[in-house]
N, C-alpha and C positions, 0 to 999 in steps of 0.2 A: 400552395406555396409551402416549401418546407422549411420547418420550427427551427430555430437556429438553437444554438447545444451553447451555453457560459459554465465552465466549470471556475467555480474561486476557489482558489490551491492555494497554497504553499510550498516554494519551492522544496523544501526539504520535509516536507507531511509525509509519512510513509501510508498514510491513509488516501491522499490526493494524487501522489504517485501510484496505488491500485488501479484508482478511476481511469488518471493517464494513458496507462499503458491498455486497461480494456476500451477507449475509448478510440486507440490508434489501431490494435485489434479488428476493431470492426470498422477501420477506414470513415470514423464519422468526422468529418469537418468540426470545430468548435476551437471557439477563441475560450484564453486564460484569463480571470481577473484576478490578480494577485492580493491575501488579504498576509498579511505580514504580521506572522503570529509572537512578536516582540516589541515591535516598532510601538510607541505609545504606551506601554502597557498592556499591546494585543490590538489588533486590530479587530480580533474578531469579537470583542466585547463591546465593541460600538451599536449603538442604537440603532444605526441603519444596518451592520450586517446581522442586529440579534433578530432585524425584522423576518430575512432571509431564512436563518437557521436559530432558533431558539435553544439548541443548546451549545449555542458559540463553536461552534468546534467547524474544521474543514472534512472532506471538501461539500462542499455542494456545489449540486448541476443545476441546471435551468434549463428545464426543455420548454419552448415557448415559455409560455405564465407555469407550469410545473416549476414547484423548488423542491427538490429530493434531496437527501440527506443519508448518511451511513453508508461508508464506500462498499460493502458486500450487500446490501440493498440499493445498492444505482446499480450495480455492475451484472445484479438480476434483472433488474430493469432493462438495463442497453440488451440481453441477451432475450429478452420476451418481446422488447419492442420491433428489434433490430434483429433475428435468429439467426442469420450467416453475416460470417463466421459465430458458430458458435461457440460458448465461452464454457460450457457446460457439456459435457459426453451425452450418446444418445440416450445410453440404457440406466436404467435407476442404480447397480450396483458402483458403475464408473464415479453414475452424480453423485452419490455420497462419498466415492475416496475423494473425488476430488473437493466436494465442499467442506470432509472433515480437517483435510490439509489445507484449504485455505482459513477455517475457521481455528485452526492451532493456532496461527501465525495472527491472526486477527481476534481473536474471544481471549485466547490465553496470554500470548506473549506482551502483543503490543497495546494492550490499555494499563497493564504495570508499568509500562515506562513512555509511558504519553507524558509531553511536553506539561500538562496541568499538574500529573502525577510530581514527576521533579519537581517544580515549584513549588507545590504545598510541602513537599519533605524539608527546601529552603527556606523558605519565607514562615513557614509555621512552625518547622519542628529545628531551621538551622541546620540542617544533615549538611556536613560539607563535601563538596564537590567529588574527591575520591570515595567517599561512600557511596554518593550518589551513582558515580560511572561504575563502580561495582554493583550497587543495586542492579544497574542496567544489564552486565556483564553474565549476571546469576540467570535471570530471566531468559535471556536468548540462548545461554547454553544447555538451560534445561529442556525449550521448548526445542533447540535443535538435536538434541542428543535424542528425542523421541521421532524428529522428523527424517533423519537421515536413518534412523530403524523401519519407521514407516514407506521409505522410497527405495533403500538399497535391496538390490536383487528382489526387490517385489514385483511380477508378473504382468503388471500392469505400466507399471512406472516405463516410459520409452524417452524418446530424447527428451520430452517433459516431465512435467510431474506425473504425468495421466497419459500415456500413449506418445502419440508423437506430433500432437496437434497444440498449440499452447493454447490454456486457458485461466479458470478462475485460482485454480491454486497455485501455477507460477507468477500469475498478478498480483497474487499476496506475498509469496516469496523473497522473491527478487529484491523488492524494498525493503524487507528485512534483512536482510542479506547486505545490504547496502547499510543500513542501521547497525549490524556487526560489526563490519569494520572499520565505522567512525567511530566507533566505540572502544575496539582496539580488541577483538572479541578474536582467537584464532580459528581462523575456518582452518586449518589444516586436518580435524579431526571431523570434518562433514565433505568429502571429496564427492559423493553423490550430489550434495543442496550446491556444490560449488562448479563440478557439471552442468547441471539443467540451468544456475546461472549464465554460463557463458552460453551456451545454446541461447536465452535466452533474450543475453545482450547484443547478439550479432544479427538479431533480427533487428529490421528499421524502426517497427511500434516501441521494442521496448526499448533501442537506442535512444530514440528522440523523448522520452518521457524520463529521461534521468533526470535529478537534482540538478548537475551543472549545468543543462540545457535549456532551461525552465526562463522567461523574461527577467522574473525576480529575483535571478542568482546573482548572487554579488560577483563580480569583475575577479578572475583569476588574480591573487597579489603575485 
């Protein structure tokens, strides 16, 4: 009997969006449980999902009784557990571009401006709002001024980030990518990261794994 797959996301987690899109990737069946990283104070600070993930944060998978946690640690998982499609090239030089660009996007950019991050600069130090969105603004432009040096006319880079097969470093991407321009960040100066985006939204995994798709997105106003 096969292990059924619970990912608890967020619809707008750019970490639970990773998992999303490699988990449509590899065509695995699995329902969403939404934990609503505001509502209450957080949902994800409640006793019953600190049981799940002990450091409150999204997403986490559930394979059968497995609870995994850290979306570039699940997304190796779905790729050792699950190997086609693969989400990783075959040869060692490939798997390191492509884990060093998805680890740009994931180690450097996006823990500076995780949702805990903003709120301690609010609640503890009172940064307000447009500092704060600049904060945000500084971070992704730095991390992308290094990643569109890293992708453009480099030999490797094809309709993906990595050839022409999408994998872990357009799963990291993409939501960031997404995270710039709610931020109000201009991609007009990364036309390669904004390429491999569209390539990347026109396929049906990564369509169906956006924010606005998601059970828990709020109602177009």
């Amino acid at each position: 009997m096969t292990e059924t797959l619970q990912l608890y996301s967020y619809w707008r987690s750019s970490a639970a969006y990773r998992v999303r899109i490699g988990l449509n990737l590899k065509g695995l069946a699995h329902s969403i449980v939404p934990v609503h990283l505001l509502r209450d104070g957080g949902e994800q600070h409640s006793e019953a999902y600190r049981a799940f993930n002990p450091q409150e944060l999204v997403p986490t998978l559930c394979h059968g009784q497995r609870r995994l946690g850290q979306s570039l640690a699940i997304l190796e998982y779905l790729d050792e557990f699950w190997p086609e499609p693969p989400l990783l090239p075959a040869n060692a030089r490939a798997r390191h571009r492509a884990r060093a660009l998805a680890q740009l996007v994931a180690c450097d950019v996006h823990p500076l401006n995780n949702l805990r991050v903003l709120q301690y600069f609010e609640h503890e130090w009172n940064v307000p709002q447009p500092e704060r969105d600049e904060w945000v603004r500084h971070w992704i432009v730095e991390g992308f001024r290094a990643a569109e040096t890293m992708l453009a006319d480099h030999p490797s880079t094809g309709i993906f980030c990595e050839g022409d097969v999408p994998g872990l470093a357009d799963c990291c991407l993409v939501p960031q990518v997404y995270n710039a321009r709610r931020f109000g960040v201009d991609m007009a100066a990364y036309p390669t990261i904004e390429r491999i985006e569209a390539a990347c939204l026109a396929l049906p995994a990564f369509d169906a794994a956006r924010p606005e798709r998601q059970p828990d997105a709020p109602a177009p106003s």
